[in-house]
C-alpha positions as CSV (number, residue, x, y, z in Angstrom):
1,X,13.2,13.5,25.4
2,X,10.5,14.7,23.0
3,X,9.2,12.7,19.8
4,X,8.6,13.7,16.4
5,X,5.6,12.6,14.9
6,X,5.3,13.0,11.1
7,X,2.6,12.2,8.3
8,X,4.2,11.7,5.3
9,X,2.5,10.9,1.9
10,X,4.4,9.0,-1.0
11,X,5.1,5.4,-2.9
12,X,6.3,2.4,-1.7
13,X,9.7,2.2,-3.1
14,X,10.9,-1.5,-1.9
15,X,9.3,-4.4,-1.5
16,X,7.8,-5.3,2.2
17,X,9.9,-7.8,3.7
18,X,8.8,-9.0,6.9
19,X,10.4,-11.2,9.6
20,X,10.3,-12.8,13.1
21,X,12.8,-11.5,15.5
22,X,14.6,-13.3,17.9
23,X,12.2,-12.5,21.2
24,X,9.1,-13.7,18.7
25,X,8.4,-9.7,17.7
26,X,6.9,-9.8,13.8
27,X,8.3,-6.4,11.9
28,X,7.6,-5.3,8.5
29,X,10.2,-3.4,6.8
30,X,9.8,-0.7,3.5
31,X,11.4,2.3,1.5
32,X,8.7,5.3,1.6
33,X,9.9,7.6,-1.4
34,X,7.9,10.6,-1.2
35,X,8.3,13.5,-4.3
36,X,7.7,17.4,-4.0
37,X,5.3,18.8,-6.3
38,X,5.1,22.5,-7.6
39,X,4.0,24.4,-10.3
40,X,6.1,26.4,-12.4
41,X,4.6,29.7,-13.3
42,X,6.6,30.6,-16.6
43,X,6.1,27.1,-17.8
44,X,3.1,26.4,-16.8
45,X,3.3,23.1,-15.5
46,X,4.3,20.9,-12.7
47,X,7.4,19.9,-11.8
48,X,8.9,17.4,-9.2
49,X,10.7,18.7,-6.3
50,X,13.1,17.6,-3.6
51,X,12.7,13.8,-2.7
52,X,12.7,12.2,0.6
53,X,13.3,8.3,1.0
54,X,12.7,7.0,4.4
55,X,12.7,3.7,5.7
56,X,9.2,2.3,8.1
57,X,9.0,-0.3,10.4
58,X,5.8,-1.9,11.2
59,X,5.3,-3.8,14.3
60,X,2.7,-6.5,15.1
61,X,-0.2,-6.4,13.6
62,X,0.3,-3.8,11.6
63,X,3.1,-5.5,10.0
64,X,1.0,-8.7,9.2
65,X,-1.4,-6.1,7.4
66,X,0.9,-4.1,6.0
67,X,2.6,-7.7,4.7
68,X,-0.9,-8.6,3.4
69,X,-2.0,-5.8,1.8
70,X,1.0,-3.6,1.0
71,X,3.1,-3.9,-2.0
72,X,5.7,-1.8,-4.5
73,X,4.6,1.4,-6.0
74,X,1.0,1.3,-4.0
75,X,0.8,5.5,-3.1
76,X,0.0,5.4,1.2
77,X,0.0,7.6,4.1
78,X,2.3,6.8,6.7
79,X,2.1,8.2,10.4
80,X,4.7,7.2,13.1
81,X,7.6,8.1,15.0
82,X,10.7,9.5,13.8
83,X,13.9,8.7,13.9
84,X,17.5,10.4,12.7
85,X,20.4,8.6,13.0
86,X,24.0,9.0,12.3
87,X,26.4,6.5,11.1
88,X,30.1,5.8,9.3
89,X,30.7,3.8,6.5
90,X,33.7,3.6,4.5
91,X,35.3,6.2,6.4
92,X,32.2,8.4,5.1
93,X,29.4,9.5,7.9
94,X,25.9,9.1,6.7
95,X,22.4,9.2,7.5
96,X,19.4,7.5,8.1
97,X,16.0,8.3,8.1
98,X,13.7,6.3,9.8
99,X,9.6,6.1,10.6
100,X,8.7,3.4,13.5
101,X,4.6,3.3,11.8
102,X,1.7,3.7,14.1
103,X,-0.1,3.6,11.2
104,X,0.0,3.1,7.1
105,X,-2.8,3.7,4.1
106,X,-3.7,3.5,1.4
107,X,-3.7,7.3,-0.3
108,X,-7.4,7.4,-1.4
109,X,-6.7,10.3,-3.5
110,X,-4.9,8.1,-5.7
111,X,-6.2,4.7,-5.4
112,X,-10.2,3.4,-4.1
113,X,-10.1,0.4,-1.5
114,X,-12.8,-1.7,0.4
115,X,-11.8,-2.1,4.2
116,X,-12.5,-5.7,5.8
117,X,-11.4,-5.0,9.5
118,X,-8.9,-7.7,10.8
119,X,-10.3,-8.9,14.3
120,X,-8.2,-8.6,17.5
121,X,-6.3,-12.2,17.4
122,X,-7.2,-13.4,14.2
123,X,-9.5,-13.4,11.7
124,X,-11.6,-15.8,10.6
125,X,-13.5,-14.3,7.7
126,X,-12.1,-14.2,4.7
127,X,-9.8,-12.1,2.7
128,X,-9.4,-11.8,-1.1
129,X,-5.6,-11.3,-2.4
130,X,-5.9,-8.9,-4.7
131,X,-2.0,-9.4,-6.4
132,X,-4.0,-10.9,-9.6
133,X,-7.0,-8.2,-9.6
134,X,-7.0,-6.7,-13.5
135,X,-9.7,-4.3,-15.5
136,X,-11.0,-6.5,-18.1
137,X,-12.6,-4.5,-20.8
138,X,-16.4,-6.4,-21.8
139,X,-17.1,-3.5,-23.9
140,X,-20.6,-3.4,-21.5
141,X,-19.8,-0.4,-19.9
142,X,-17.0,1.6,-18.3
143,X,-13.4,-0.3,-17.4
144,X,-14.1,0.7,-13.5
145,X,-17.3,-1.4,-13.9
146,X,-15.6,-4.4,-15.3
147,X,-13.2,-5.1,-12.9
148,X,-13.0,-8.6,-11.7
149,X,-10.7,-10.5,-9.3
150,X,-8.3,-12.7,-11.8
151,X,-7.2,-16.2,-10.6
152,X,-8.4,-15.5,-7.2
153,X,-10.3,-17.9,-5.5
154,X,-11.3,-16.4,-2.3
155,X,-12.5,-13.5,-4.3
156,X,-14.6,-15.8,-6.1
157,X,-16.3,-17.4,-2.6
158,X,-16.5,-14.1,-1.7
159,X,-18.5,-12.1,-4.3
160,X,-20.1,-15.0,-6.0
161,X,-18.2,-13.7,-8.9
162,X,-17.1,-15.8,-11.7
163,X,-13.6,-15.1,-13.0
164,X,-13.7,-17.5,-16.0
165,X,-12.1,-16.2,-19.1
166,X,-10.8,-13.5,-17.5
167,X,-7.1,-12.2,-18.8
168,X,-5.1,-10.6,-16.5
169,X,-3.6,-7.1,-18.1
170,X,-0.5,-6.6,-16.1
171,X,-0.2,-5.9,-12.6
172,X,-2.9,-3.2,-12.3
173,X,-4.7,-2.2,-9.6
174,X,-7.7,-0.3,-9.9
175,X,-10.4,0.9,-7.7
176,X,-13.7,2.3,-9.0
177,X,-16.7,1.2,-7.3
178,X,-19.2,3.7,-6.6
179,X,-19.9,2.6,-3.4
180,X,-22.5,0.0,-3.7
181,X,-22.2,-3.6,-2.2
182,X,-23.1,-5.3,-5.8
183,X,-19.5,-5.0,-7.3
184,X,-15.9,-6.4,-6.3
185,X,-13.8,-4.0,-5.2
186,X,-9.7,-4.0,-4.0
187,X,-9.8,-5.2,-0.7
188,X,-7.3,-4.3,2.3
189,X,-7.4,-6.1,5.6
């Protein structure tokens, strides 16, 4: 039987829920929503399109990344394995549409990251949770330049950055380092 392998591009529409299964397997679970995009001549301007929702499955260490650095509404690239099915419920036949991930990202169109690679069994350097990461405005410079890693810890150890004072603004997640090694940036294991 052939497979169908398939790149698609969207948001995380759930939250990641992860679990042990029975014979010790780890699995991370998500909605993928991922919205058509076209321009409209007459109008001028874009318009959404049709929508596909699909739900991915992570296995092993991808889902222990995925559960690390993975959360609602981040935009990512998913690659895997997929998989129609066909169900009844209620007397009504459905369907589901599933990916089995080989492989999830961050969409770097949309957001900037900093890799730390996660070692084969473990890793023992550390990794910054960036839940609590805000732009805090110093009026110094540009937002992007003023980002600083709120009520994290291991950030702190990390950078040598202080994060006294600093006021979280929401839940936002910026990126914005130009590449140098003297600035925080979001970090994905």
């Amino acid at each position: 039987m052939n497979e169908t392998w398939v790149t698609v591009v969207g948001n995380v529409a759930s939250d990641v829920s992860w679990r042990r299964t029975a014979n010790g397997s780890e699995v991370a679970n998500f909605r993928l929503m991922s919205t058509e995009r076209r321009y409209d001549a007459e109008s001028g301007s874009w318009e959404d399109g049709n929508r596909v929702a699909v739900s991915v499955a992570c296995w092993r260490r991808l889902s222990e990344n995925v559960r690390t650095c993975v959360t609602k509404g981040d935009p990512v690239v998913v690659y895997g394995r997929l998989h129609v099915r066909e169900y009844e419920l209620d007397g009504v036949r459905r369907t589901s549409t599933d990916i089995e991930a080989r492989s999830v990202g961050l969409d770097l169109a949309r957001v900037s990251a900093k890799v730390v690679p996660s070692k084969p069994g473990g890793s023992d350097r550390p990794v910054a949770d960036v839940t609590g990461l805000a732009v805090v405005d110093t009026g110094a410079g540009s937002p992007e330049r003023d980002e600083v890693f709120a009520g994290t810890a291991a950030a702190s150890s990390i950078f040598g950055t202080s994060v006294a004072g600093a006021q979280a603004e929401g839940d936002a997640r910026p990126g914005g380092s130009d590449g140098g090694d003297d600035e925080p940036s979001v970090l994905a294991s």
